[in-house]
C-alpha positions as CSV (number, residue, x, y, z in Angstrom):
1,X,-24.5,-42.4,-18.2
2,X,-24.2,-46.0,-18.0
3,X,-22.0,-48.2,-20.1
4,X,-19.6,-51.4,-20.3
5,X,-17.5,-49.9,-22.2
6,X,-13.9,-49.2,-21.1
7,X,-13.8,-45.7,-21.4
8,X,-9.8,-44.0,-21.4
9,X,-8.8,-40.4,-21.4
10,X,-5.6,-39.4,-23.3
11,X,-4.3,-36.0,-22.8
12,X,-1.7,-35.0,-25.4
13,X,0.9,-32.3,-24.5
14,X,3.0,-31.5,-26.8
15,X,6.2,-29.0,-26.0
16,X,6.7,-27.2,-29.0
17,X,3.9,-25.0,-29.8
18,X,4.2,-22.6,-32.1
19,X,2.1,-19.6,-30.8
20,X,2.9,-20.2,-26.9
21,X,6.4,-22.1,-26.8
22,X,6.6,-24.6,-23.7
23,X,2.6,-24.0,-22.7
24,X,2.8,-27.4,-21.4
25,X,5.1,-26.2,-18.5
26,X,3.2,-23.1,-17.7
27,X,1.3,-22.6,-14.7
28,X,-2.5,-21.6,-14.1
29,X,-3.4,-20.2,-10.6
30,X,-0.5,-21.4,-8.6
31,X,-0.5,-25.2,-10.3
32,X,0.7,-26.6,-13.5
33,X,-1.7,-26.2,-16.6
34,X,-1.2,-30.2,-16.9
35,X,-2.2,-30.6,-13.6
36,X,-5.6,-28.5,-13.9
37,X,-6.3,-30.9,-16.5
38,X,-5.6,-34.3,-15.2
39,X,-7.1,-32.9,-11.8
40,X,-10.2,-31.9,-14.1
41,X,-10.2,-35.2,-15.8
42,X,-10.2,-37.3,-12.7
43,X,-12.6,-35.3,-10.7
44,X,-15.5,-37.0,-13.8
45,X,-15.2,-39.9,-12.3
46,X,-16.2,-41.3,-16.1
47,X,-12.6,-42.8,-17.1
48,X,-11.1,-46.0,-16.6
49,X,-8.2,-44.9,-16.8
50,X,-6.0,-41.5,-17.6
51,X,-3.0,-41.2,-19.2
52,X,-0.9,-37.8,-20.5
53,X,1.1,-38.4,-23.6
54,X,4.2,-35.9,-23.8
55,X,7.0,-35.9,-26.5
56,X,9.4,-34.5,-23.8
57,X,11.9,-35.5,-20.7
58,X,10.4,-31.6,-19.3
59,X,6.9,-32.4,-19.3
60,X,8.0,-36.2,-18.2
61,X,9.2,-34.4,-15.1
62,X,6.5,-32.2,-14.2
63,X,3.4,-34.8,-14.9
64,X,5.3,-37.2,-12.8
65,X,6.3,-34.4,-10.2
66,X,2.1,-34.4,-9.5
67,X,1.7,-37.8,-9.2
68,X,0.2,-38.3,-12.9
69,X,0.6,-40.9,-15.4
70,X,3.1,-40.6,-18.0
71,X,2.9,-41.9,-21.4
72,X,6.3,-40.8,-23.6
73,X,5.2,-40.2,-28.0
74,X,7.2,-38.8,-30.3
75,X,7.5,-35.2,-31.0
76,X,7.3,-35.8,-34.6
77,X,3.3,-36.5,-33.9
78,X,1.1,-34.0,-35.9
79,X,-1.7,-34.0,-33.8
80,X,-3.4,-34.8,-30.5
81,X,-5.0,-37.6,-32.6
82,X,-1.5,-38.9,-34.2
83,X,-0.3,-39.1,-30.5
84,X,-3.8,-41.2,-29.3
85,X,-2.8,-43.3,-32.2
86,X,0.8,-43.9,-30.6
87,X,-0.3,-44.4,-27.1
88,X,-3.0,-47.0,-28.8
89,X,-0.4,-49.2,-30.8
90,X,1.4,-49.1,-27.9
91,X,-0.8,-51.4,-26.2
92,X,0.0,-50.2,-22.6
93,X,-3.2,-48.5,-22.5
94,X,-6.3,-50.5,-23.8
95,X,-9.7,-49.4,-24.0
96,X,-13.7,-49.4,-26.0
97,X,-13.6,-45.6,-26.5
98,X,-10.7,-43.6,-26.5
99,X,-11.3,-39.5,-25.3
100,X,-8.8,-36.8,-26.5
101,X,-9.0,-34.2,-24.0
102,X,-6.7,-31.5,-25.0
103,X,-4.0,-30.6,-22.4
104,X,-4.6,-27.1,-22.8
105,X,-8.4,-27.3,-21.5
106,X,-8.9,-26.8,-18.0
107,X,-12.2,-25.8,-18.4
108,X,-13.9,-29.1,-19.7
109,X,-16.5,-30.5,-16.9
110,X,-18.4,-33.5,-16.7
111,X,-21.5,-32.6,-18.2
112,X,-19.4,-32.0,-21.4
113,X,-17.9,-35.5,-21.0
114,X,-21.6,-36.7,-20.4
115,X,-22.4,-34.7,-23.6
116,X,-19.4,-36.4,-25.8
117,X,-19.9,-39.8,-24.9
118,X,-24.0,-40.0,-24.7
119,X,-24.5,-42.2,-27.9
120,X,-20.8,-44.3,-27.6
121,X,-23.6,-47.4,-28.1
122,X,-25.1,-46.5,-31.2
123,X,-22.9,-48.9,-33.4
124,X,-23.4,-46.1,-36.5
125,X,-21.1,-43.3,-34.8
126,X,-17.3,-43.5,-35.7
127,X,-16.5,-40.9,-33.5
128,X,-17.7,-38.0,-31.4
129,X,-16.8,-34.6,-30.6
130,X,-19.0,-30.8,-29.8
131,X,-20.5,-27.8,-30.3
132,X,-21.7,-24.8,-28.9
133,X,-23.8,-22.1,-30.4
134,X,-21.7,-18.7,-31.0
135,X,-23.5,-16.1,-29.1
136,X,-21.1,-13.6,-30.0
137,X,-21.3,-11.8,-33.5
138,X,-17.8,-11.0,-33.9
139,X,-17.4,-14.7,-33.5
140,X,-18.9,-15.6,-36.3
141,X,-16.3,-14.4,-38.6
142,X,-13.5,-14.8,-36.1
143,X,-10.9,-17.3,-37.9
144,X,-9.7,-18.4,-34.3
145,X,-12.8,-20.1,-33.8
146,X,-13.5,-23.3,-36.0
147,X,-17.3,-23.5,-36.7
148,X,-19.3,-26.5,-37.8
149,X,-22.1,-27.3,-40.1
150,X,-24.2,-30.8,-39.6
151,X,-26.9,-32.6,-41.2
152,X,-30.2,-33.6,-39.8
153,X,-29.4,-36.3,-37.8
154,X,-26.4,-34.7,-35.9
155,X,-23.0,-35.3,-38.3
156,X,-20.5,-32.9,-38.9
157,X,-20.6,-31.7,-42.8
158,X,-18.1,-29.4,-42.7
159,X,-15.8,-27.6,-40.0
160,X,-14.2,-24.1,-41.3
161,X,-12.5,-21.0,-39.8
162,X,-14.6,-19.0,-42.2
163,X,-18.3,-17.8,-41.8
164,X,-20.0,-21.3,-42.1
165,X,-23.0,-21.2,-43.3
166,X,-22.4,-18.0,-45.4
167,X,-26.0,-16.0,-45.7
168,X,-25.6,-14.5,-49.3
169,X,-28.2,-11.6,-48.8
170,X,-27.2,-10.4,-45.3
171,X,-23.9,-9.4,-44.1
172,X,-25.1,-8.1,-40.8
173,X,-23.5,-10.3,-37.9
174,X,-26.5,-9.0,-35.3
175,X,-29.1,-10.5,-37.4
176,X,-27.2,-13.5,-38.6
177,X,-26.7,-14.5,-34.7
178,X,-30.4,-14.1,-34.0
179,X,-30.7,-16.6,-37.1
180,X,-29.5,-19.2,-34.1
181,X,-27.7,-21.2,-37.1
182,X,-24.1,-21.0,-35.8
183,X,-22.0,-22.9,-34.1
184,X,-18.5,-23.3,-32.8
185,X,-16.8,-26.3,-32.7
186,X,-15.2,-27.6,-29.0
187,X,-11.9,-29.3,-29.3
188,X,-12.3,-32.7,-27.4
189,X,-13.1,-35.9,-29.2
190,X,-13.6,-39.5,-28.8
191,X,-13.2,-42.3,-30.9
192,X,-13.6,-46.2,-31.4
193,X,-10.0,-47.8,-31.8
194,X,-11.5,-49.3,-35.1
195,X,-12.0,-45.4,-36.4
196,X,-8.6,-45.0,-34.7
197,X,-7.1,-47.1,-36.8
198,X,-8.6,-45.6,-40.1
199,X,-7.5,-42.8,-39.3
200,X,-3.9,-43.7,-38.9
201,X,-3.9,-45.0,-42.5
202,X,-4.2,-41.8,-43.8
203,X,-2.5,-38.7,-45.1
204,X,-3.3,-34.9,-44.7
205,X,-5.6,-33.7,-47.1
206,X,-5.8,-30.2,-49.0
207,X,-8.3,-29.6,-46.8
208,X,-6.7,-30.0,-43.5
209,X,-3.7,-28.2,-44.9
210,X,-5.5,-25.1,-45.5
211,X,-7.6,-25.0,-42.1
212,X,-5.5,-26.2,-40.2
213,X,-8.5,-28.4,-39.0
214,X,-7.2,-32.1,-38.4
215,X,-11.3,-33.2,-38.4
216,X,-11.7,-32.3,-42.3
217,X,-9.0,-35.0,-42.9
218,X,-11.8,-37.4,-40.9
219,X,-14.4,-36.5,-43.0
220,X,-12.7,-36.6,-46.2
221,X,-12.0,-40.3,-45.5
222,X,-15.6,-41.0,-44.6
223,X,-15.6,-41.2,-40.9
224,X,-18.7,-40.1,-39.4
225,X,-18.7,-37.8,-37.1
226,X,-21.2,-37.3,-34.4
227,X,-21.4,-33.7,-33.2
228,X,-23.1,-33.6,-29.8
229,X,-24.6,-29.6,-28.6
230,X,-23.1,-28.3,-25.1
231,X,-23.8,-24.9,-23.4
232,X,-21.1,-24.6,-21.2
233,X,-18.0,-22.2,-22.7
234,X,-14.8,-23.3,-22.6
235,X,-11.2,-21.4,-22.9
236,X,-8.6,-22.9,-24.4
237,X,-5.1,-22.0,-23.8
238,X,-3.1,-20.7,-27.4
239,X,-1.4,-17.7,-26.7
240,X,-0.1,-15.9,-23.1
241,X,-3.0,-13.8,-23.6
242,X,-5.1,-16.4,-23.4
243,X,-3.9,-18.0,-20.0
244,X,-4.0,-14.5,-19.0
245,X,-8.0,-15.3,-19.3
246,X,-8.0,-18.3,-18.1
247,X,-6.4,-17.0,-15.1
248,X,-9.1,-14.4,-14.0
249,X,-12.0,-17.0,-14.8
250,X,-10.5,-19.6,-12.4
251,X,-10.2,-17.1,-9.9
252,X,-13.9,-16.2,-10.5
253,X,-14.7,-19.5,-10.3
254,X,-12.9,-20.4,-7.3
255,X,-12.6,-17.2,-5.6
């Protein structure tokens, strides 16, 4: 992918989660989780720059303990977007497209960051993020997994942790996967600082609230988002159970 955009990479880590307190600090096959990420982040090659934005003198510590760049938010932020937002009015990062890479992904490779960013010129997208198709039934209905809906030229619709679209006249999960109609979404975004900006102007929605889905808040305010298709899986990191997952497919990968 070629470009003249500036292209930065802000991974938010937040301390206090609520399903996995202090994730941020935890390790994954012998090295910090942080540190996967940044490591995975760099090894692109597609950023100009990389930051991590904490909300905590702990994860200060440890991101500067392996040599990454620190950039301290406050720990009131609601999001990984809120905290892009700080970092942006900041102004010690500057850039043409700004990429939220969660900091509990280790798992996000370049052809997903190829994937994400592949129409950053086309002046009509606000911002961009993916999907993969479920290939799971259980997943369908799963309310862990956000799924998304888009129109026919590639924006979101809707996102939902329900069954999304809902088939009326068949309630069998086999058949509705075979359908090839659903999709999940994948957590990693990038925006304009112009949609950036919007988007700090505004409050959560209904929407949002109920989900628990900060994109709905997007789309309620008219942001376009462009939803690009990747088939690689990805494991996020929510629970101890979770990195216990993540554990065994690094090993698999790197065994």
């Amino acid at each position: 992918m070629e470009t003249k955009q500036k292209i930065v990479c802000v991974i938010p880590a937040r301390l206090a989660s609520t399903r996995f307190p202090e994730k941020m600090l935890v390790y994954l096959a012998g090295k910090p989780l942080l540190q996967r990420v940044w490591d995975a982040a760099l090894a692109t090659e597609m950023f100009d720059d990389v930051v991590i934005a904490g909300d905590d003198r702990k994860i200060f510590n440890l991101v500067t303990g392996f040599g990454g760049k620190y950039v301290a938010t406050s720990p009131v932020c609601a999001s990984g977007t809120d905290r892009l937002i700080e970092v942006m009015k900041q102004g010690g990062v500057t850039g043409d497209i700004w990429v939220n890479w969660q900091g509990d992904e280790p798992f996000i490779s370049k052809d997903m960051i190829e994937a994400l960013l592949q129409s950053i010129d086309d002046p009509n997208d606000d911002m961009w993020t993916l999907k993969k198709r479920i290939t799971i039934a259980a997943n369908i209905t799963a309310p862990n997994i956000a799924k998304v809906v888009c129109d026919v030229r590639g924006y979101a619709m809707y996102f939902s942790r329900s069954q999304i679209p809902f088939v009326r006249d068949n309630a069998d999960l086999d058949a509705l996967l075979n359908m090839g109609i659903y999709y999940k979404h994948v957590g990693i975004y990038a925006y304009r600082p112009a949609t950036l900006e919007r988007i700090a102007g505004t409050k959560q929605t209904v929407y949002e609230e109920a989900e628990k889905l900060e994109q709905l808040r997007f789309l309620h305010y008219g942001v376009s988002i462009r939803i690009h298709e990747t088939n690689k899986e990805v494991v996020g990191i929510d629970t101890p159970n979770d990195l216990a997952v993540a554990e065994s497919l690094f090993n698999q990968k790197n065994g």
